[in-house]
FIGU-895924 format. One record per residue (C-alpha): z, y, x; residue in one letter. Coordinates in steps of 0.1 Angstrom, whole numbers, padded with zeros to 4 digits, always signed. Example, Ala and Ser with C-alpha at 12.3 -4.5 7.8 and 13.67 -1.06 7.14 Angstrom:
+0078-0045+0123a+0071-0011+0137s
END
This chain:
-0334+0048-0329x-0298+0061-0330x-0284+0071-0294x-0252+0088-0276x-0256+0126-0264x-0232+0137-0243x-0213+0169-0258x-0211+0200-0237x-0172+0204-0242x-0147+0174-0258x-0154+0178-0305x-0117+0194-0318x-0127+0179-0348x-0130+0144-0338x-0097+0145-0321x-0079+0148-0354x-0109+0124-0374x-0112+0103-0355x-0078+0085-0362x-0084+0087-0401x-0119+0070-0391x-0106+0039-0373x-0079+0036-0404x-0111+0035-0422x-0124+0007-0399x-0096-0010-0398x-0094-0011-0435x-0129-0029-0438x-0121-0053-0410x-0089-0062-0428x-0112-0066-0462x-0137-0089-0442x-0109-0107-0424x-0092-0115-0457x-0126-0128-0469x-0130-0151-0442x-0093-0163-0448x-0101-0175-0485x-0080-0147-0495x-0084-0120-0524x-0090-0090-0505x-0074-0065-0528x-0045-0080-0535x-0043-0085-0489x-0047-0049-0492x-0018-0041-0518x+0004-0056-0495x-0001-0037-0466x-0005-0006-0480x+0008-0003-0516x+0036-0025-0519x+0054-0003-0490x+0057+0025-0509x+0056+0010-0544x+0096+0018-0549x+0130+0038-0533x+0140+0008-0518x+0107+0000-0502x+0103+0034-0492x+0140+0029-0471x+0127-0001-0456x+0093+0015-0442x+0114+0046-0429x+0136+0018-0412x+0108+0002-0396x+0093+0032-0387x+0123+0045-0367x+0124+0031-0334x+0086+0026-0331x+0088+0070-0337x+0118+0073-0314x+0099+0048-0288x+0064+0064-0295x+0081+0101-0286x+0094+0091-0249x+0060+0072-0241x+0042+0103-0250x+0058+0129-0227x+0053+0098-0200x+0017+0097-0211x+0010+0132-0209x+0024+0133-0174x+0000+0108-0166x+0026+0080-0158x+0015+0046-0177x+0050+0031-0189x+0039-0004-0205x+0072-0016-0201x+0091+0004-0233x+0096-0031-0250x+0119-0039-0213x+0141-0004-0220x+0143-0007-0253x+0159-0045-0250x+0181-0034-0218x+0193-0001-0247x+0203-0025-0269x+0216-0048-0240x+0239-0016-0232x+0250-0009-0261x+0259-0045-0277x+0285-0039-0245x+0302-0010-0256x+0299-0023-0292x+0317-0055-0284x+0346-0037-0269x+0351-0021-0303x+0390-0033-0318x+0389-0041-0354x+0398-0008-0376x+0386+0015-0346x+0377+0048-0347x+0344+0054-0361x+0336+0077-0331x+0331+0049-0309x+0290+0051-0321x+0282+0084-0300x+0294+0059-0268x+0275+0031-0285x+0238+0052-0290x+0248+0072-0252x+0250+0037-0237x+0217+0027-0252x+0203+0058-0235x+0220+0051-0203x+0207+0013-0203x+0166+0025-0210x+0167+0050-0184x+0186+0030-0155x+0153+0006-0165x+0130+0027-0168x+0146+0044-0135x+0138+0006-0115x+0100+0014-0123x+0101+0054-0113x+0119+0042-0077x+0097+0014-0073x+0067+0040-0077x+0084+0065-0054x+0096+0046-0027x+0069+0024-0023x+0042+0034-0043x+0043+0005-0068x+0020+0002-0097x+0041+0014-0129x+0020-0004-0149x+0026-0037-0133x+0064-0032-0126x+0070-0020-0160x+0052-0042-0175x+0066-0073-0153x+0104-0056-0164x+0099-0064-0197x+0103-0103-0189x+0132-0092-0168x+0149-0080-0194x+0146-0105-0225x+0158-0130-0191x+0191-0106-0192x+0195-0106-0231x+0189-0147-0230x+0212-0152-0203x+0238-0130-0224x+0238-0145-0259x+0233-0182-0244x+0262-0176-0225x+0292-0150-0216x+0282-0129-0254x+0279-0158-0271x+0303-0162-0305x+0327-0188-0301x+0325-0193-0336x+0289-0187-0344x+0281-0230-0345x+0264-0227-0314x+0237-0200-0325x+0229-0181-0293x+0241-0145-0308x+0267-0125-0303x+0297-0123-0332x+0290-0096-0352x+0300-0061-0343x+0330-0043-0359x+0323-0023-0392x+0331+0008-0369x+0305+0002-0348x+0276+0004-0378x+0255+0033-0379x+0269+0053-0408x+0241+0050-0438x+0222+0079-0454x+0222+0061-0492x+0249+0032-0499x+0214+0021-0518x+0191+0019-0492x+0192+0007-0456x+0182+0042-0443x+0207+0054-0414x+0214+0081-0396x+0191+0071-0364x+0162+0085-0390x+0178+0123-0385x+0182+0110-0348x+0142+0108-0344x+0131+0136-0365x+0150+0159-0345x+0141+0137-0314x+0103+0149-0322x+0115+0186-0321x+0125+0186-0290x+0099+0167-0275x+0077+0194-0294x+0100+0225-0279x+0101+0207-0244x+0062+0197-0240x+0051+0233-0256x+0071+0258-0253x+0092+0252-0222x+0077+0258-0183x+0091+0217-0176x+0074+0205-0200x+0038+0227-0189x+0049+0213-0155x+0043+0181-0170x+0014+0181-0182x-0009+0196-0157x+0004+0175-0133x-0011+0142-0160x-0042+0162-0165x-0050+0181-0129x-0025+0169-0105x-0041+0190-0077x-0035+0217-0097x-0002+0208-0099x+0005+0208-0069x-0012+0242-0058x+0012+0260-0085x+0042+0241-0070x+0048+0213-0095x+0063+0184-0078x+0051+0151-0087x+0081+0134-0075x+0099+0151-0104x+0074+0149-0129x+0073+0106-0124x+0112+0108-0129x+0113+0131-0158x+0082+0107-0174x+0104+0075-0170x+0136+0088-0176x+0122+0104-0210x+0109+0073-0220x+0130+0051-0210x+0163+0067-0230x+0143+0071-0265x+0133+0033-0260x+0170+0024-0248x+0182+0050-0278x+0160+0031-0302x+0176-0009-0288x+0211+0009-0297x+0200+0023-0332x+0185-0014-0343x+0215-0034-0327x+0244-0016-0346x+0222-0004-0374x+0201-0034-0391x+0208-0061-0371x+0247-0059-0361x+0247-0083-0334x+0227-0091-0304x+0202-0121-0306x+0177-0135-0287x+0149-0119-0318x+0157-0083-0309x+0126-0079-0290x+0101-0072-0316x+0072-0058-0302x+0077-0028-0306x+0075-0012-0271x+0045-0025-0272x+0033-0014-0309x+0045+0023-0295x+0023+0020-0270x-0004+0025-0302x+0015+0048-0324x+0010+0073-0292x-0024+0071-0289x-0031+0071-0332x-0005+0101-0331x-0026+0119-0304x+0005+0122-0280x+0018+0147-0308x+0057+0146-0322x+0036+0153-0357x+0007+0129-0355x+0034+0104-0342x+0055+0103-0371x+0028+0097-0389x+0015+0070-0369x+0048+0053-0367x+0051+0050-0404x+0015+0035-0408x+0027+0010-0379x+0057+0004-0401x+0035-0006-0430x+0016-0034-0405x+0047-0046-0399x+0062-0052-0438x+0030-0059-0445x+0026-0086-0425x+0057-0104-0436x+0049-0093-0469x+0014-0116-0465x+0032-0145-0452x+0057-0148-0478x+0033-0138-0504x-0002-0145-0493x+0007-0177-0471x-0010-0164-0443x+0007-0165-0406x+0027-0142-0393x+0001-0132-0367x-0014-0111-0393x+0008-0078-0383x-0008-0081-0345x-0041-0086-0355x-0044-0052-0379x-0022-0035-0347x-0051-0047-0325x-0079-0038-0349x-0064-0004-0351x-0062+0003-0313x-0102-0010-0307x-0113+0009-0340x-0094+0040-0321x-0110+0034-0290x-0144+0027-0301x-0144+0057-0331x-0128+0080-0297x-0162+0078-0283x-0176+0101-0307x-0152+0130-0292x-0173+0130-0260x-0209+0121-0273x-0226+0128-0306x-0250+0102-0323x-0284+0112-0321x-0316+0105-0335x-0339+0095-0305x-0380+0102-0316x-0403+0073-0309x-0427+0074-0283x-0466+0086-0295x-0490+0063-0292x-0510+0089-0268x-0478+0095-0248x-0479+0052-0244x-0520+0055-0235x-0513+0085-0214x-0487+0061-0190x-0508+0036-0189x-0538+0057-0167x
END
């Protein structure tokens, strides 16, 4: 009989396995899953996680992908570690790219190609005045963040509906609700005239410095954390809460609004009703796969990004619904969970009960 012990003090070594473990899992819930589908499993396999990095091209779309859900990821883990539970990153990211398809559309033809540091600033500006709704909610009147973030995000695709159904719309688009496409000024400058790859890749690898410098190596960023993990503590050494729920949601709520501006006038070039695309909420997983670490999250971000291509990848290829991407995100996070357990307790061998022990209860 196998059973959980409870470890004296939290395994280092299952923090950092424990990911590559529910990969694992994940893996042979994908091959079963693929069985069950009347699918080859292999070749289901290939296409998540070969043909993403088979060439240069492919390699420029999984960096692309990977982009906004590291840029998102970064913001919801300083919230995270200051124990403030943003759900609502998908809501500042669309109210980001809300802001900056603004600024973007006020753009004259042959501008200045300036005009994208007010583009990617307004982004910024947009998350954090959203992410600021939840922070005074909580504040003033002791809200739930995870409720009012989370109820935010509806909010906000209502705002971006309203806007390309109506005042945004292009006069000339035959009635698509979308906004006419953005000025070639307005495009984030490329990194490779081959390859998609922009400059909002820089913009998140240096993003995860900082958030590295700020969380461990600067006293605000300390602050921050003791007040997620012992806010009594906190508050003894003179840490204000008040500040640390602003920082949290002001943080995450500009690198989700700075991620809505990068996709907008990078990729996409217009706002449409499709620019939510889960992935506030696919962040939400790259944190906790990533450990709530700038390094472990660019990692996690760029396996996310392969779920993603490889999900399209299946239903072009494979014929199989489109669904697929959320249901390997969701049997990543329970793998992580479950596979977390073994950071706390250690699987144990229990010994079976002697016969004399049984005869000696039973007097």
């Amino acid at each position: 009989m196998l059973r959980l012990q409870v470890r004296a003090e939290p395994s280092r070594w299952w923090i950092y396995a424990s990911p590559l473990l529910a990969l694992l899992v994940t893996v042979l819930l994908g091959i079963a899953l693929f069985l069950l589908l009347g699918k080859d499993p292999v070749r289901g396999l290939a296409v998540f996680f070969w043909e993403p990095l088979r060439t240069g091209y492919a390699l420029g779309e999984l960096v692309v992908k990977a982009t906004p859900l590291l840029l998102i990821a970064l913001g919801l883990a300083v919230a995270f570690r200051s124990n403030v539970w943003n759900i609502g990153a998908e809501g500042q990211y669309v109210m980001g790219a809300v802001a900056a398809s603004g600024v973007a559309l006020l753009a004259e033809p042959g501008g200045s190609k300036w005009i994208v540091v007010p583009i990617l600033l307004a982004g910024s500006l947009g998350g954090m005045a959203w992410g600021g709704v939840t922070a005074w909610l909580r504040d003033r009147f002791n809200a739930n963040e995870i409720l009012v973030s989370l109820m935010l995000v509806y909010v906000a695709v209502q705002v971006l509906g309203f806007l390309v159904f109506g005042p945004w719309k292009d006069p000339n688009g035959y009635n698509f609700p979308q906004t006419q496409m953005f000025e070639a000024a307005t495009k984030i400058p490329r990194l490779f005239a081959s390859s998609r790859m922009h400059i909002g890749v820089l913009i998140a690898v240096v993003g995860a410095a900082l958030v590295w410098v700020f969380l461990f190596r600067t006293r605000a960023g300390f602050a921050q954390q003791v007040g997620g993990i012992a806010p009594a503590a906190a508050r003894y050494a003179g840490f204000s809460s008040r500040s640390a729920l602003w920082t949290a949601m002001l943080v995450s709520g500009g690198f989700a609004g700075l991620a809505g501006a990068l996709e907008v006038a990078g990729p996409i070039g217009q706002l449409t009703p499709y620019v939510p695309a889960g992935y506030g909420f696919a962040a939400i997983i790259v944190a906790f796969v990533g450990r709530l670490h700038p390094g472990g999250l660019i990692l996690s971000s760029l396996l996310m990004s392969m779920f993603y291509i490889g999900g399209e990848l299946a239903q072009s290829r494979l014929g199989l619904p489109k669904s697929l991407t959320g249901v390997f995100q969701g049997l990543l996070l329970f793998s992580l969970l479950a596979c977390d357990t073994l950071i706390h307790y250690r699987v144990v061998r229990s010994k079976p009960r002697t016969n004399s022990a049984n005869a000696a209860g039973a007097y």
